[in-house]
Backbone and ligand atoms as CSV (ligand in chain L), in Angstrom:
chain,resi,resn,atom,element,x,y,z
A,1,UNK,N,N,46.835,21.652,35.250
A,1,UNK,CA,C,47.783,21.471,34.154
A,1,UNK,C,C,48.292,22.810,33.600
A,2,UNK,N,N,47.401,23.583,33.705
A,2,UNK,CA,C,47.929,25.292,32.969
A,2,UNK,C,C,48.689,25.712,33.914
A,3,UNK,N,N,49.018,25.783,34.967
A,3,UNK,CA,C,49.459,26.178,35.736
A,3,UNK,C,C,51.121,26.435,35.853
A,4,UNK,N,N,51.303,24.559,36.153
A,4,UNK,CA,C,52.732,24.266,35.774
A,4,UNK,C,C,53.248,24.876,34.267
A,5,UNK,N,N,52.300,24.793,33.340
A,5,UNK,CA,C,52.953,24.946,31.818
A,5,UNK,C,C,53.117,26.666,31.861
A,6,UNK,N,N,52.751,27.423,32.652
A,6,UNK,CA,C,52.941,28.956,32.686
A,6,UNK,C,C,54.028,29.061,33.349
A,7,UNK,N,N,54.262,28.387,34.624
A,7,UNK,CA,C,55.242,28.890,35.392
A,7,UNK,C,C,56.279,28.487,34.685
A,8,UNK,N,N,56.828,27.241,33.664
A,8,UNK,CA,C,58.040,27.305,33.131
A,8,UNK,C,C,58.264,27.686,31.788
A,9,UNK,N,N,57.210,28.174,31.621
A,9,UNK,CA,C,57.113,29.086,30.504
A,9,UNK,C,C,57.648,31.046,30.992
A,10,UNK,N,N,57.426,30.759,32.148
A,10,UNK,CA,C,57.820,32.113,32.864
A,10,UNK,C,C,59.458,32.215,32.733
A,11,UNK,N,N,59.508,30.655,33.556
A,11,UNK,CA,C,61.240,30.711,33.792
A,11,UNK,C,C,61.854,30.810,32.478
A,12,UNK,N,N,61.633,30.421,31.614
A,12,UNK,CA,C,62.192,30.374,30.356
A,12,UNK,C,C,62.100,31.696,30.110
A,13,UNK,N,N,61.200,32.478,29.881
A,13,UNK,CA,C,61.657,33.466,29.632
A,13,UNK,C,C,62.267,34.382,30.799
A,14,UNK,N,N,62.339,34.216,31.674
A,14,UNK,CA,C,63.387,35.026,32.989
A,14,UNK,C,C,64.492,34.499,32.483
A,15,UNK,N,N,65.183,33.029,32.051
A,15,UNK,CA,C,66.183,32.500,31.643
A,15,UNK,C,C,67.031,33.275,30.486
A,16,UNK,N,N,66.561,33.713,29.537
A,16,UNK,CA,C,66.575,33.753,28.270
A,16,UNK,C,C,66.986,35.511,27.978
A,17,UNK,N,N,66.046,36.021,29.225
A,17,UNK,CA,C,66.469,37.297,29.337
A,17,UNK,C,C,67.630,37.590,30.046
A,18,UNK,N,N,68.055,37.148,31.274
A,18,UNK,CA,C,69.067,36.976,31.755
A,18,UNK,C,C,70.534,36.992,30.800
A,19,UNK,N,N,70.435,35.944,29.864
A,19,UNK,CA,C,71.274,35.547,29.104
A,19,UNK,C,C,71.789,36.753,28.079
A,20,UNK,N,N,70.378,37.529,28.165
A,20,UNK,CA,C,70.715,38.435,26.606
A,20,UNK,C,C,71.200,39.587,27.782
A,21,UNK,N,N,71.379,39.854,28.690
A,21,UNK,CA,C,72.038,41.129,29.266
A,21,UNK,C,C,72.838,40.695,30.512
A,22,UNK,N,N,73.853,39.850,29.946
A,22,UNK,CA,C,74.987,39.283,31.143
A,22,UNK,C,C,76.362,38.994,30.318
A,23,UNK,N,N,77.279,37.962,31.257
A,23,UNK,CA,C,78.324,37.834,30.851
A,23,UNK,C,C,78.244,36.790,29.404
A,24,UNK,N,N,79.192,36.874,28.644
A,24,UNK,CA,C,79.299,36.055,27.498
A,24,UNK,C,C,80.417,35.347,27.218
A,25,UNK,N,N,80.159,34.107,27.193
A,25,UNK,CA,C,81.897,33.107,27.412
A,25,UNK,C,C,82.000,32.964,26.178
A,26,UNK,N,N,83.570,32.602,25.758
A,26,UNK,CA,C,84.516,33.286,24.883
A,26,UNK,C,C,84.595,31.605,24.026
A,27,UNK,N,N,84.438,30.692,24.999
A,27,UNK,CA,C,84.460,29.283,24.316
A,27,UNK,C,C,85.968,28.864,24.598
A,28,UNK,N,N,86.900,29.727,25.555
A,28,UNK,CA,C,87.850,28.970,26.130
A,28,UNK,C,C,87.455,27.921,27.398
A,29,UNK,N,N,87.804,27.181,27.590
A,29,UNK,CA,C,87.232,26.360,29.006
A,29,UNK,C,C,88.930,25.595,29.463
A,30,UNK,N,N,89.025,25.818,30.593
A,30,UNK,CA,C,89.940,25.428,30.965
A,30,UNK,C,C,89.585,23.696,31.924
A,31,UNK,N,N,90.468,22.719,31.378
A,31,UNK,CA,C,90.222,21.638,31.419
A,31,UNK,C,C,90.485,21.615,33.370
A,32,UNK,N,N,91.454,21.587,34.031
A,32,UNK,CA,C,91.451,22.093,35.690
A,32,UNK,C,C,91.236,23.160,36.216
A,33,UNK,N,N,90.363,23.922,35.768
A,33,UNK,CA,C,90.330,25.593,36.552
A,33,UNK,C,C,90.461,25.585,38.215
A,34,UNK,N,N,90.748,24.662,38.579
A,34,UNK,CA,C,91.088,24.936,40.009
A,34,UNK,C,C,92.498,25.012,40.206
A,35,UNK,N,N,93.257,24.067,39.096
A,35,UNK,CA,C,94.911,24.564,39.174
A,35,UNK,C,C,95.406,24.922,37.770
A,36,UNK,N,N,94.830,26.084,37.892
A,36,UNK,CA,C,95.583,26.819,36.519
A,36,UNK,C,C,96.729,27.810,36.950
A,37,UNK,N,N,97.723,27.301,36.389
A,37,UNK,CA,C,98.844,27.843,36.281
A,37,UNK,C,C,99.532,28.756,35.503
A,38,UNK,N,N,99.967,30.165,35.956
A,38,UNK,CA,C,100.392,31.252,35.112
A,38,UNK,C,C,101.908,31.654,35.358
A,39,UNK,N,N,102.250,31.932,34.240
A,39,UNK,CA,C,103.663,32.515,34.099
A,39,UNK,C,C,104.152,33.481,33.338
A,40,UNK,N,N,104.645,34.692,34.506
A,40,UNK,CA,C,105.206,35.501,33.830
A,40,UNK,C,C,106.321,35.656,33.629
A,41,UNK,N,N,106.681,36.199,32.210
A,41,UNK,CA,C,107.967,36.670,31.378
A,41,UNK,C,C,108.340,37.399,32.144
A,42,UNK,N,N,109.946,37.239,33.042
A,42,UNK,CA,C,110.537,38.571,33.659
A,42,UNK,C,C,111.701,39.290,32.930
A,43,UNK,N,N,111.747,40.083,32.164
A,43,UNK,CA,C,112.594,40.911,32.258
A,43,UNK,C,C,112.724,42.465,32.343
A,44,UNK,N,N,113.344,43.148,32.157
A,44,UNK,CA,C,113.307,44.622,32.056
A,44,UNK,C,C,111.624,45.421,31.632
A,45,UNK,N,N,110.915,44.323,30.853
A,45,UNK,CA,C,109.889,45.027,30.469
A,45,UNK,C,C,108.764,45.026,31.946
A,46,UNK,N,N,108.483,43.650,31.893
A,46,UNK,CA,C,107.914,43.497,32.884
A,46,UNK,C,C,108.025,43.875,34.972
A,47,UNK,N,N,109.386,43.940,34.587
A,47,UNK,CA,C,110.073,44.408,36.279
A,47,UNK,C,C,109.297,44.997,37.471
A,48,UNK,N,N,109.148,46.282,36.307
A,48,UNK,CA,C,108.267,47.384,37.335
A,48,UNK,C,C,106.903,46.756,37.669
A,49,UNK,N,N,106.293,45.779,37.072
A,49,UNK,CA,C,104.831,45.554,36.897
A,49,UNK,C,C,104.437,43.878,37.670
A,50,UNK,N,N,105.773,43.393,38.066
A,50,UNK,CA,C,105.409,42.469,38.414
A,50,UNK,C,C,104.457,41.445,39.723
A,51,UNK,N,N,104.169,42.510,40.642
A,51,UNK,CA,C,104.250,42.387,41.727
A,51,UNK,C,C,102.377,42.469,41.574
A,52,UNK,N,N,102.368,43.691,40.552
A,52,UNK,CA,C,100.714,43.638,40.057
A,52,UNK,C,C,100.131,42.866,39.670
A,53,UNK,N,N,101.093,42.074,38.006
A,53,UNK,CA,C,101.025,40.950,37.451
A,53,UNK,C,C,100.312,40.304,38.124
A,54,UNK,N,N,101.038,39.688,39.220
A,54,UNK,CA,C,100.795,38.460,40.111
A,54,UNK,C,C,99.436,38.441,41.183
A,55,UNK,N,N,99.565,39.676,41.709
A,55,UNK,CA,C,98.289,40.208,42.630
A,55,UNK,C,C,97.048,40.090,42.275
A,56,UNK,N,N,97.046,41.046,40.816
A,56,UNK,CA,C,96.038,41.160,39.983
A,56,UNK,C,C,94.974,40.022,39.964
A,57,UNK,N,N,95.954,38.847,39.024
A,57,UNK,CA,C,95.581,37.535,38.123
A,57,UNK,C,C,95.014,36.949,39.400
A,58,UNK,N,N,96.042,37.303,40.925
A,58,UNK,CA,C,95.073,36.231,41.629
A,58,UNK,C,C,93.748,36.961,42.333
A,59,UNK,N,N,93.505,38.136,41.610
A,59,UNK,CA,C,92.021,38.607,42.149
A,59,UNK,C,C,90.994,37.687,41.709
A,60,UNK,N,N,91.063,36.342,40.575
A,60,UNK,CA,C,90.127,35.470,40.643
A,60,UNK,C,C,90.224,34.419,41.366
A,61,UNK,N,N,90.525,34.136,42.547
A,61,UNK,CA,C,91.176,33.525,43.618
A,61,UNK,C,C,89.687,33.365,44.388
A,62,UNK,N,N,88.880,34.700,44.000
A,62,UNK,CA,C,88.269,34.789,45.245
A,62,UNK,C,C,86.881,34.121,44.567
A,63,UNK,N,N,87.075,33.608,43.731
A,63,UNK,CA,C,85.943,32.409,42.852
A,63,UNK,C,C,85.856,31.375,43.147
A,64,UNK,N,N,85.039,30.163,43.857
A,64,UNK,CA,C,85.252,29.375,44.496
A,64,UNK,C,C,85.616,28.253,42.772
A,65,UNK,N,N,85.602,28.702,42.095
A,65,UNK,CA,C,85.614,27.501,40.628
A,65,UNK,C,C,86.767,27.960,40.291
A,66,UNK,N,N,87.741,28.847,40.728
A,66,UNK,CA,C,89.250,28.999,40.110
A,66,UNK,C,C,90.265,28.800,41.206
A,67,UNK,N,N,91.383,28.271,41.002
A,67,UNK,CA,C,92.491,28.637,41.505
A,67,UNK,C,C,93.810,28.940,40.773
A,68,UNK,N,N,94.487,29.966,40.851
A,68,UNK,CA,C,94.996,30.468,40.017
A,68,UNK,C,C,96.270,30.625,40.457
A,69,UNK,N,N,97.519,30.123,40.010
A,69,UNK,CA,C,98.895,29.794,40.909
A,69,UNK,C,C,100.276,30.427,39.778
A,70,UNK,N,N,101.386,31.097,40.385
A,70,UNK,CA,C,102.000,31.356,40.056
A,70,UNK,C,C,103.326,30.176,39.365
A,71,UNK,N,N,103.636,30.281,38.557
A,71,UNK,CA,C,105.026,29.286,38.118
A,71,UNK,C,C,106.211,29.712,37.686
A,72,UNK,N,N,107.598,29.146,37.903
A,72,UNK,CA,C,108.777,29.661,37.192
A,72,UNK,C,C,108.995,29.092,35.998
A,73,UNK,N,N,108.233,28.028,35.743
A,73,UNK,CA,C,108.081,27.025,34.606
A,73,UNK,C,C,108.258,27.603,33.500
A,74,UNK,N,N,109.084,27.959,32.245
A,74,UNK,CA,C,108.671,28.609,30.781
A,74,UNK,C,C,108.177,27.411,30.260
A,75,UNK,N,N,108.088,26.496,30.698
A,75,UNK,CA,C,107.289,25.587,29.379
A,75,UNK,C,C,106.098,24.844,29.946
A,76,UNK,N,N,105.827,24.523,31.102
A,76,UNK,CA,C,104.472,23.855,31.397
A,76,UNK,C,C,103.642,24.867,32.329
A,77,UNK,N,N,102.601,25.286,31.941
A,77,UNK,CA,C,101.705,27.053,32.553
A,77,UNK,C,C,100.786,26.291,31.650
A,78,UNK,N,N,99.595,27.581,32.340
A,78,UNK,CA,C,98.081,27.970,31.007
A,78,UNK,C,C,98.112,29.069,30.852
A,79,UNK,N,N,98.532,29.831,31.619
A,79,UNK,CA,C,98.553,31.459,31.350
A,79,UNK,C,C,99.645,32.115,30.798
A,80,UNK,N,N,100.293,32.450,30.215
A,80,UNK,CA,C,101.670,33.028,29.818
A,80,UNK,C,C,101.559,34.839,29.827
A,81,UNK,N,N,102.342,34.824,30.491
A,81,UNK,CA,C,102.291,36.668,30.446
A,81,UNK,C,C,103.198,37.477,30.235
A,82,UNK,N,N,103.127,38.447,29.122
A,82,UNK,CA,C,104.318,39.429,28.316
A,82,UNK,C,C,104.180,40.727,28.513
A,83,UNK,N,N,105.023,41.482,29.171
A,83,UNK,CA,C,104.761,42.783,28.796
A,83,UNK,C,C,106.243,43.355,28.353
A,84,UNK,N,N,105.389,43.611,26.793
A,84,UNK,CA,C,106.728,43.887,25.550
A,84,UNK,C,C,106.737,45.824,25.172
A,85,UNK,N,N,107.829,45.957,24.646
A,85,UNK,CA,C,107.935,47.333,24.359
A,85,UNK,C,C,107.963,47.831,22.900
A,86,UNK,N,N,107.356,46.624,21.821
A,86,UNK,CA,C,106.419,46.877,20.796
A,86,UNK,C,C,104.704,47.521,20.932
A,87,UNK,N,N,104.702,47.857,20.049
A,87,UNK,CA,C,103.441,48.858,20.015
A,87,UNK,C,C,102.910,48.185,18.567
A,88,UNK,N,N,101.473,47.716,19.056
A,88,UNK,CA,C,100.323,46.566,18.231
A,88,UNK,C,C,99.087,47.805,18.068
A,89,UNK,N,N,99.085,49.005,18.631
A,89,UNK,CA,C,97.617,49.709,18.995
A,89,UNK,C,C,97.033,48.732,19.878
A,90,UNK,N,N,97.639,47.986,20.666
A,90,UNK,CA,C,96.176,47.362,21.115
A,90,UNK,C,C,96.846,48.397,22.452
A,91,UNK,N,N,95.671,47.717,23.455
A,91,UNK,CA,C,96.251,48.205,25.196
A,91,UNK,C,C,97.200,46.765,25.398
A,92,UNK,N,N,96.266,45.711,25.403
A,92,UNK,CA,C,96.549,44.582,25.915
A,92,UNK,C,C,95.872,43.455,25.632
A,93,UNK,N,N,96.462,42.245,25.069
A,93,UNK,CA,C,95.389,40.801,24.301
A,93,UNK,C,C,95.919,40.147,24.461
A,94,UNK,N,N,94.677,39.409,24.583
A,94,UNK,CA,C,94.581,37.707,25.564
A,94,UNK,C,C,94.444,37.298,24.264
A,95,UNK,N,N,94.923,35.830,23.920
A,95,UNK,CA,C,95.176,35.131,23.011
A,95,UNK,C,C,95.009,33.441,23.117
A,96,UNK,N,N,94.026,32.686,22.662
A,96,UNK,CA,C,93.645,31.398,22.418
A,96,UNK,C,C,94.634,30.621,21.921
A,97,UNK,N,N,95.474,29.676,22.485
A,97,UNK,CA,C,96.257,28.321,21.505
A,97,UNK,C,C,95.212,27.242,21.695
A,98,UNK,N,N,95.392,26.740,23.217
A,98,UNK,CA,C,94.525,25.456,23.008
A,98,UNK,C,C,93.385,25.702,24.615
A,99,UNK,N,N,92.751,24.723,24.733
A,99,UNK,CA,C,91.757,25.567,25.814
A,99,UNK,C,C,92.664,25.632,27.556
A,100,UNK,N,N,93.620,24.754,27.448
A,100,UNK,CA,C,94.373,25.162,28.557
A,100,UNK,C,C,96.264,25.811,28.462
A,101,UNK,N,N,96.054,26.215,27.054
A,101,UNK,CA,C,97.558,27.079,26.543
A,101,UNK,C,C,96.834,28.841,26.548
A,102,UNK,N,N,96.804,29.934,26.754
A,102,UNK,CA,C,96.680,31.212,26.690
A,102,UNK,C,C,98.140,32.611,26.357
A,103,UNK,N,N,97.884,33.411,26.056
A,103,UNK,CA,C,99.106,34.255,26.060
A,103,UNK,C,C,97.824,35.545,26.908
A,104,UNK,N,N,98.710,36.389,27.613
A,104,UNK,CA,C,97.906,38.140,27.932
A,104,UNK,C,C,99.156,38.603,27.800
A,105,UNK,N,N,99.272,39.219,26.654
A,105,UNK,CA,C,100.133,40.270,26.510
A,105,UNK,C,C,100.176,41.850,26.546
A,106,UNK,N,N,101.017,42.428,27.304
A,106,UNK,CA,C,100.669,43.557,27.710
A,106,UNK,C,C,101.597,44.802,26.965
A,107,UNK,N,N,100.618,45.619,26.392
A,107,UNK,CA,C,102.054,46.718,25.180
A,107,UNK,C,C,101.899,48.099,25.840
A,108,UNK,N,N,102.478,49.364,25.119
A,108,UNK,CA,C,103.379,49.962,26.166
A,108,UNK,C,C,102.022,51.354,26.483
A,109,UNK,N,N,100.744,51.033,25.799
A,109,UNK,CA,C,99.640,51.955,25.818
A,109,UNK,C,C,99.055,51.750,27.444
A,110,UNK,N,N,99.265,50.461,27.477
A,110,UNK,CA,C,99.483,49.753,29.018
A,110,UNK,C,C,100.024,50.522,30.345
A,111,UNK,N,N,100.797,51.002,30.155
A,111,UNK,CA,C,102.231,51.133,30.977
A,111,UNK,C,C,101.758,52.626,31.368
A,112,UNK,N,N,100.462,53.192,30.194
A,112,UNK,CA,C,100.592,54.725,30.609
A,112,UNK,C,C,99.454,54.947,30.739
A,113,UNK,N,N,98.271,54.062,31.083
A,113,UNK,CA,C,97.200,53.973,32.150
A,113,UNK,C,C,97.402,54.439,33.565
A,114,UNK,N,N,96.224,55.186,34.415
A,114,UNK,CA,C,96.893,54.591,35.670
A,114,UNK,C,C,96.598,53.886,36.610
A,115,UNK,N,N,97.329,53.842,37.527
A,115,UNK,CA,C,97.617,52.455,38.074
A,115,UNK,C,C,96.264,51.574,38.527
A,116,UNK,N,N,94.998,52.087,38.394
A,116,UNK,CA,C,93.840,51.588,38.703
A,116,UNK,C,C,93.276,50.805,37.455
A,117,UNK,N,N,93.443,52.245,36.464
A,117,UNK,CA,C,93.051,51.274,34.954
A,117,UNK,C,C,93.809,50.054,34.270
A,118,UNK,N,N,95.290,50.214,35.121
A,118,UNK,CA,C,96.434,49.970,34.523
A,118,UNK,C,C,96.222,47.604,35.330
A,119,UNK,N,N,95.804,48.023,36.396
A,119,UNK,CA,C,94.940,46.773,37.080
A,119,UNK,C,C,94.143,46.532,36.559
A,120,UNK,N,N,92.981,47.444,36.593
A,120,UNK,CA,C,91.728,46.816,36.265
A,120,UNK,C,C,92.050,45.958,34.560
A,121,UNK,N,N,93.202,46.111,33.794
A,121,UNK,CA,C,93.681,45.732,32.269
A,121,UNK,C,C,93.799,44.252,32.647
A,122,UNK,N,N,94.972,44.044,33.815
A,122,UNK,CA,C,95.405,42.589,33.989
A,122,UNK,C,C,93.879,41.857,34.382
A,123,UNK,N,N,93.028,41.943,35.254
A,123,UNK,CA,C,91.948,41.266,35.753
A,123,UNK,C,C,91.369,40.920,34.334
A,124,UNK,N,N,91.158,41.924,33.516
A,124,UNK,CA,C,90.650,41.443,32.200
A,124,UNK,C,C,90.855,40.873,31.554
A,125,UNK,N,N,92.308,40.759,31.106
A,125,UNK,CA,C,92.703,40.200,29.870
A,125,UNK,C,C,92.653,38.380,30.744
A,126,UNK,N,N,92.859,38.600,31.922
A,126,UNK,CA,C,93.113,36.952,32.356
A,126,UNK,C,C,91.345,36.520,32.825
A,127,UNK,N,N,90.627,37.374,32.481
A,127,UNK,CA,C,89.157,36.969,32.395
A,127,UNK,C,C,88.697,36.386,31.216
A,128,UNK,N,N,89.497,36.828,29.969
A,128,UNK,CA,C,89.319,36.096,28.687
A,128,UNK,C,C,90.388,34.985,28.997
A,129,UNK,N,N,90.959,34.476,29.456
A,129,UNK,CA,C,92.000,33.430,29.317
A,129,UNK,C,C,91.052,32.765,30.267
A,130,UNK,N,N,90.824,32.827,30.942
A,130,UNK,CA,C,89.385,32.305,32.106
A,130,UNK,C,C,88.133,31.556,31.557
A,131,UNK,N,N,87.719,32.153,29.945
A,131,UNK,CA,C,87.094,31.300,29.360
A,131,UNK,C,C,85.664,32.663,29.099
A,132,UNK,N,N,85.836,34.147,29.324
A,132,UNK,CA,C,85.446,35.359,29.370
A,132,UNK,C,C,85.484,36.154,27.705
A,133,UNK,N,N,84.423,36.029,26.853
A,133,UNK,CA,C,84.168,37.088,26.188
A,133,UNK,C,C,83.908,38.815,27.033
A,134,UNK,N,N,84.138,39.947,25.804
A,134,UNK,CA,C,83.464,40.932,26.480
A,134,UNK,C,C,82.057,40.627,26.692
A,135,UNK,N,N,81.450,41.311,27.867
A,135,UNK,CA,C,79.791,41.269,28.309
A,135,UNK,C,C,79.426,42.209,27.421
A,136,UNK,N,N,78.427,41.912,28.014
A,136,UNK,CA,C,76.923,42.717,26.680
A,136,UNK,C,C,76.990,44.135,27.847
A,137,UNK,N,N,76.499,45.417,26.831
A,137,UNK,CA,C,77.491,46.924,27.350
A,137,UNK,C,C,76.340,46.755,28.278
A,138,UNK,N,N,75.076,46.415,27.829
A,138,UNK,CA,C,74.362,46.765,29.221
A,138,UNK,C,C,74.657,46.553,30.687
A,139,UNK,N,N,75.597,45.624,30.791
A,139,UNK,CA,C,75.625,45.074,32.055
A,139,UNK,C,C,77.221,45.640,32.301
A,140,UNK,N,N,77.761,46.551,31.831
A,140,UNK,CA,C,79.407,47.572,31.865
A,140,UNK,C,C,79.769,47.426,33.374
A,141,UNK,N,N,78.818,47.939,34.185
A,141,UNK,CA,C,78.669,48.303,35.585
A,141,UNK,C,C,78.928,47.259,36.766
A,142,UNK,N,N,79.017,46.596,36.319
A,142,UNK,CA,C,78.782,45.158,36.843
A,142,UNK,C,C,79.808,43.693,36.563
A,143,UNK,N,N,80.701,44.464,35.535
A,143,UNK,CA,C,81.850,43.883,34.493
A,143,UNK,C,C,83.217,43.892,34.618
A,144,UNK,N,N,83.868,43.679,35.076
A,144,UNK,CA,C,85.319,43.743,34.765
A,144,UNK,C,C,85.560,43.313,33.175
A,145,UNK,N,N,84.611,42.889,32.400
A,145,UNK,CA,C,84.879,42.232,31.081
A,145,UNK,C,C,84.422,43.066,30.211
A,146,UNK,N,N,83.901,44.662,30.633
A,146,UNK,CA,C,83.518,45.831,29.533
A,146,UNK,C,C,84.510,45.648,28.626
A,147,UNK,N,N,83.487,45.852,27.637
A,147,UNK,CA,C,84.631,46.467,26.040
A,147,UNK,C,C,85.179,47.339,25.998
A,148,UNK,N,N,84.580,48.326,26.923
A,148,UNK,CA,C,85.215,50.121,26.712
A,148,UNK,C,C,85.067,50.735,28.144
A,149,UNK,N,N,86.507,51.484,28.363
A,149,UNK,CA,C,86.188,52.013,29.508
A,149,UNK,C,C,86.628,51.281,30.787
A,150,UNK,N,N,86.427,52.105,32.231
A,150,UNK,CA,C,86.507,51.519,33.211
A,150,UNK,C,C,85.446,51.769,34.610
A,151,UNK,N,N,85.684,50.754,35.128
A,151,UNK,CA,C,84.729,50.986,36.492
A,151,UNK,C,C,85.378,51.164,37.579
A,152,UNK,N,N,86.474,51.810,37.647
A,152,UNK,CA,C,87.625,51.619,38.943
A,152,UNK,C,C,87.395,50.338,39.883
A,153,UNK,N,N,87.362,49.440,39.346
A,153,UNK,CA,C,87.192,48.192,40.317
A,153,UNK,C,C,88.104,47.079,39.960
A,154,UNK,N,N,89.301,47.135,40.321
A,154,UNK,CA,C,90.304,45.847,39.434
A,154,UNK,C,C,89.941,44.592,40.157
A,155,UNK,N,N,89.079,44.052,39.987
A,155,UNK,CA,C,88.233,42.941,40.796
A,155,UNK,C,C,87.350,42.330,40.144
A,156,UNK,N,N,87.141,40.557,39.928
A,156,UNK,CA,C,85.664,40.189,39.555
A,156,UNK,C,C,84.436,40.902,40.251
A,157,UNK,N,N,83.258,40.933,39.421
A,157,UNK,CA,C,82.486,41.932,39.562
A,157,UNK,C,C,81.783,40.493,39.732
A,158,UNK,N,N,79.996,41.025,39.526
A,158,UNK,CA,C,79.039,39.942,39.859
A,158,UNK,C,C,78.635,39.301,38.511
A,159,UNK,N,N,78.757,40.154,37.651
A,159,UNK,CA,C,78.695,39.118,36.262
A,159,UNK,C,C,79.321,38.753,36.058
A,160,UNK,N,N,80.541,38.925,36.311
A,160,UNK,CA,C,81.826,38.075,36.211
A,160,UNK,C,C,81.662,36.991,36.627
A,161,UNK,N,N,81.174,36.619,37.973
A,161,UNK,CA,C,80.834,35.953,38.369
A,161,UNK,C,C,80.204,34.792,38.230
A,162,UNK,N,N,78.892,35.309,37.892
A,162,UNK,CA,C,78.050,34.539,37.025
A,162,UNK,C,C,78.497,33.670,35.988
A,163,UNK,N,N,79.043,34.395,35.278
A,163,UNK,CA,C,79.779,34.240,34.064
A,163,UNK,C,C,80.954,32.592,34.444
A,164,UNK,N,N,81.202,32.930,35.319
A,164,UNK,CA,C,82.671,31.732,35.429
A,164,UNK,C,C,81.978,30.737,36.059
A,165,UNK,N,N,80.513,31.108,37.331
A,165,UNK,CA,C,80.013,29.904,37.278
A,165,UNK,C,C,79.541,28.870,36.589
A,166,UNK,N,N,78.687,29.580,35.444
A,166,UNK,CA,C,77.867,28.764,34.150
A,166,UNK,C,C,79.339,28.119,33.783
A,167,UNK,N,N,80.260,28.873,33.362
A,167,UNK,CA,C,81.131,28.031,32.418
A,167,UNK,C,C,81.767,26.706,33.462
A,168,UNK,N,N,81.929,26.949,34.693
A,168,UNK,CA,C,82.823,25.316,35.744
A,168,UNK,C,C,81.720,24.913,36.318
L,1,ZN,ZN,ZN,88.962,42.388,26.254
């Protein structure tokens, strides 16, 4: 009888620790994550960037719980994407309406990244529209969803990973 009651007393705490140094979901959940649909705003702002836009967003493609599809649609999408030539201080923010409505808007602090950080921005911001808080810093390395900084990797990472499995 002691036996069994140690070993899931073990897992629980392997569980528990896990949790406190990994990815952290944001409490978006997308109701079809296999056909989520994104659309970007084209004009003059976006032009130069579009081709990334699109590339980027579908670097979560390679998640067997997402599929992630381009649209000309302005009114039926989950993803909506802006890149405006107002200046917020931010780089770039992902924005909550409903769990399958999102905005990633991209401002002009954006534009003067480069082109690695300037990627690795889009993978992120559509990692919070994904249903992606930032991760806990310990696990940075391992993150496309760091708070600060970069890992030259414009790609889901393995907590990322993790991360999108627990949530689909
Ligand atoms: Zn972020």
């Amino acid at each position: 009888m002691k036996k069994p009651l140690l070993f899931i007393m073990i897992t629980l705490l392997l569980s528990t620790l896990s949790v406190s140094f990994a990815y952290v979901p944001n409490g978006w959940v997308l109701t079809y994550p296999t056909s989520c649909w994104f659309y970007i705003s084209e004009d003059t702002n976006s032009s130069p960037y579009l081709n990334d836009l699109i590339y980027y967003t579908k670097q979560w493609n390679s998640l067997p719980e997402l599929g992630l599809y381009q649209t000309y649609s302005p009114s039926d999408h989950n993803i909506a994407m802006y890149v405006v030539s107002y200046d917020t201080g931010n780089c770039a923010l992902a924005q909550h309406y409903s769990d399958d409505y999102h905005t990633a808007t991209f401002y002009p602090s954006w534009k003067n990244l480069s082109l690695t950080n300037r990627r690795e921005v889009i993978v992120h911001e559509i990692g919070h529209c994904l249903g992606l808080a930032h991760t806990q810093s310990s696990n940075n390395s391992n993150s496309i969803m760091r708070q600060f900084n970069f890992n030259g990797k414009p790609y889901p990472l393995s907590d990322d990973k993790a991360g999108i499995s627990s949530i689909y």
